[in-house]
C-alpha positions in Angstrom: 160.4 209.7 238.7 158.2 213.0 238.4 156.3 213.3 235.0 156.9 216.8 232.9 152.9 216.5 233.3 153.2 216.2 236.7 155.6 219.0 237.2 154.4 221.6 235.3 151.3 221.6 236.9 152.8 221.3 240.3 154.9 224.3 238.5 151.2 226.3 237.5 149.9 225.6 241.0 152.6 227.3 242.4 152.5 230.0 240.4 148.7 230.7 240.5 149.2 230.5 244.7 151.9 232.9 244.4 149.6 235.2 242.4 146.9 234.9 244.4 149.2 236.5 247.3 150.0 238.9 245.8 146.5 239.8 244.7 145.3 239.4 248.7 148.4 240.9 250.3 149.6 243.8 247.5 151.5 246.0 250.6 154.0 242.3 250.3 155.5 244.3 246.8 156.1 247.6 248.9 159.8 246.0 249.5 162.2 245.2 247.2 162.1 241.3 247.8 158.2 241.9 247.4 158.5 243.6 243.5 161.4 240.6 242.7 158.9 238.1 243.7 155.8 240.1 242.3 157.9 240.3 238.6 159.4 236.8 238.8 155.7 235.5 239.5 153.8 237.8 237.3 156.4 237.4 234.4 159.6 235.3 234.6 157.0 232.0 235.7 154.6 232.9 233.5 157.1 233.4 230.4 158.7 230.1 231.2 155.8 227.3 231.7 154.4 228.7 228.2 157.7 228.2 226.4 158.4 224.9 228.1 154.8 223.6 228.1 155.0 224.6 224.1 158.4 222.6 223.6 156.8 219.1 225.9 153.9 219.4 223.2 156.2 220.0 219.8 158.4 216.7 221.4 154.7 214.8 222.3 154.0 215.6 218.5 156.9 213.1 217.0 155.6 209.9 218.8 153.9 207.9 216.8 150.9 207.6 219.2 150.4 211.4 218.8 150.4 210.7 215.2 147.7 207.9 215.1 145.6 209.4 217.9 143.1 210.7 215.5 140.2 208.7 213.8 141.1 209.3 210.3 144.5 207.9 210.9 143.5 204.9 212.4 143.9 202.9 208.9 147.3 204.4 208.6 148.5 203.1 212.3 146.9 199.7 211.1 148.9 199.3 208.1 152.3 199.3 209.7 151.3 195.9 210.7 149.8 194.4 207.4 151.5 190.9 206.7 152.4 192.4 203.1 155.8 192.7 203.2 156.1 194.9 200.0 154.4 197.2 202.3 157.0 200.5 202.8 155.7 201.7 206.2 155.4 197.9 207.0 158.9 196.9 206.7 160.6 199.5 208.2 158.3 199.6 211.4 158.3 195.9 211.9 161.3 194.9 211.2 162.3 198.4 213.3 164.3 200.2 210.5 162.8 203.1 212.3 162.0 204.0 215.9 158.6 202.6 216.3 157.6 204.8 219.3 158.4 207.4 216.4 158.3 206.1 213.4 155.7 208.3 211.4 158.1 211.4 211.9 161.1 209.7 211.2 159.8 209.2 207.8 157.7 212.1 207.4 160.1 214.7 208.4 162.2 216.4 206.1 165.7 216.2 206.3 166.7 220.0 205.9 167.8 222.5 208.6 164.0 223.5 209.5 162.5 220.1 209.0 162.4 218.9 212.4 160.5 222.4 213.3 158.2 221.9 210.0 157.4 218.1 210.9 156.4 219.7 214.5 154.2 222.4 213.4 152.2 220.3 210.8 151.9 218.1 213.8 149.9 220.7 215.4 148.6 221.8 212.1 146.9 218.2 212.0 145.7 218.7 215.2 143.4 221.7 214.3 142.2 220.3 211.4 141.2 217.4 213.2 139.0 219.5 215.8 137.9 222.7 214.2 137.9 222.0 210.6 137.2 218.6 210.4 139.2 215.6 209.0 138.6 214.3 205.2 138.6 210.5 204.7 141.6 208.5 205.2 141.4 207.8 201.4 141.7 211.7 200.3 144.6 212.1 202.8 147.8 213.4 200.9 151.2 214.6 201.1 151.8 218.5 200.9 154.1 217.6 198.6 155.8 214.7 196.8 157.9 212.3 198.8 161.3 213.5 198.3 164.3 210.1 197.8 166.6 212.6 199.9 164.2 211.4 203.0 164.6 207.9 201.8 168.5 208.4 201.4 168.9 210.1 204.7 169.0 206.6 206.3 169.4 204.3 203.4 172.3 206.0 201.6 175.3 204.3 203.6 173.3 200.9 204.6 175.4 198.1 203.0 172.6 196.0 201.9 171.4 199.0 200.1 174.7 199.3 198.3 175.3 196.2 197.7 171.9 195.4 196.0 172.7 195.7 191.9 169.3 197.3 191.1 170.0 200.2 193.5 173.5 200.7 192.5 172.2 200.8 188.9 170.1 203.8 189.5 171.7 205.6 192.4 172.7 208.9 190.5 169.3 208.9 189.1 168.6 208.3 192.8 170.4 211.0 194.3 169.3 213.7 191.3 165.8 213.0 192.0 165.3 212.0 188.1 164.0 208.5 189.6 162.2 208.7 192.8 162.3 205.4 195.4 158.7 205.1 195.1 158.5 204.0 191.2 159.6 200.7 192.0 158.4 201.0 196.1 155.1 202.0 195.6 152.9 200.6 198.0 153.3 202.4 201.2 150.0 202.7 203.4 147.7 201.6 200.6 144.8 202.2 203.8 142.7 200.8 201.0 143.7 197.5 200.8 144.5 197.1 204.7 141.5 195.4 205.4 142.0 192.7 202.7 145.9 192.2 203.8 146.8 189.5 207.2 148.2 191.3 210.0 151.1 190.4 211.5 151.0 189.9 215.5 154.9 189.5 217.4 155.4 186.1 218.4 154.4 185.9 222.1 151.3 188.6 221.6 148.9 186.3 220.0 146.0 185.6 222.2 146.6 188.8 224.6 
């Protein structure tokens, strides 16, 4: 099956040949068919490679390999496979709670009409400060603001063991209000300091590789 890499750039070769035709042979736009082509070519192509070359890169930018591609993340990426089970990100990536070919912008997206669009753009966001403004250490990295419970409760809200556990069912309206967050008793997410001193946790069947 062709790649979208491979067929937009099949798509941009075509295009830039069909340009280049017209930029040889101009008299070819003297007809009508000629000015369709010329317009579709100059325009229409044009117009639509940007905006689907724009959307393959905003749906590249959820993947969790996107995510961890740059240095200063590296410690992050490791920490989703620290033995520590009281680990957040830990848990829920080994034991697959989220998507683990996405599982940085499952939990990093908010859960409001625009958040999928927000999550994208600081994506890309990260990106530029990565390559033009430079990174800070992992250890200074930090939310842009604090970790909401409604992200939590998007997915854990109507999980049975969730309900059924008595310490969550004590504290689920403070829960849902916000007056408690999930993190006062669920505090150790990344911890990227500590990664280093933690085991890390290899599948059964990958040791060795």
């Amino acid at each position: 099956m062709l790649s979208i890499e491979l067929f937009f750039a099949a798509a941009v070769v075509v295009t830039v040949a069909l340009a280049a035709l017209l930029a040889l042979r101009p008299e070819v736009t003297r007809g009508r068919g000629g000015r369709i082509l010329a317009f579709v070519v100059l325009f229409v192509l044009p117009a639509l490679l940007t905006a689907g070359g724009l959307q393959a890169h905003l749906e590249q930018a959820k993947s969790t390999e996107f995510c961890l591609s740059c240095h200063v993340m590296e410690p992050y990426g490791e920490s989703l496979w620290t033995e520590d089970p009281s680990f957040v990100a830990a848990s829920h990536f080994q034991n697959r709670r989220v998507p683990r070919e996405q599982a940085c912008y499952s939990c990093h997206t908010d859960y409001t009409m625009f958040g999928d669009v927000n999550a994208k753009v600081r994506g890309l966001r990260h990106v530029w400060v990565q390559y033009v403004v430079g990174p800070p250490p992992p250890e200074e990295i930090e939310l842009y603001s604090p970790y909401r419970n409604r992200e939590c409760l998007h997915c854990h809200a109507g999980a049975r063991a969730f309900l059924e556990n008595e310490l969550h069912a004590e504290v689920l309206a403070e829960l849902r209000s916000e007056e408690m967050s999930c993190l006062d008793c669920h505090g150790e997410v990344h911890e990227v300091e500590a990664v280093a001193e933690r085991e890390r946790w290899t599948p059964p069947g990958e040791a060795g590789e």
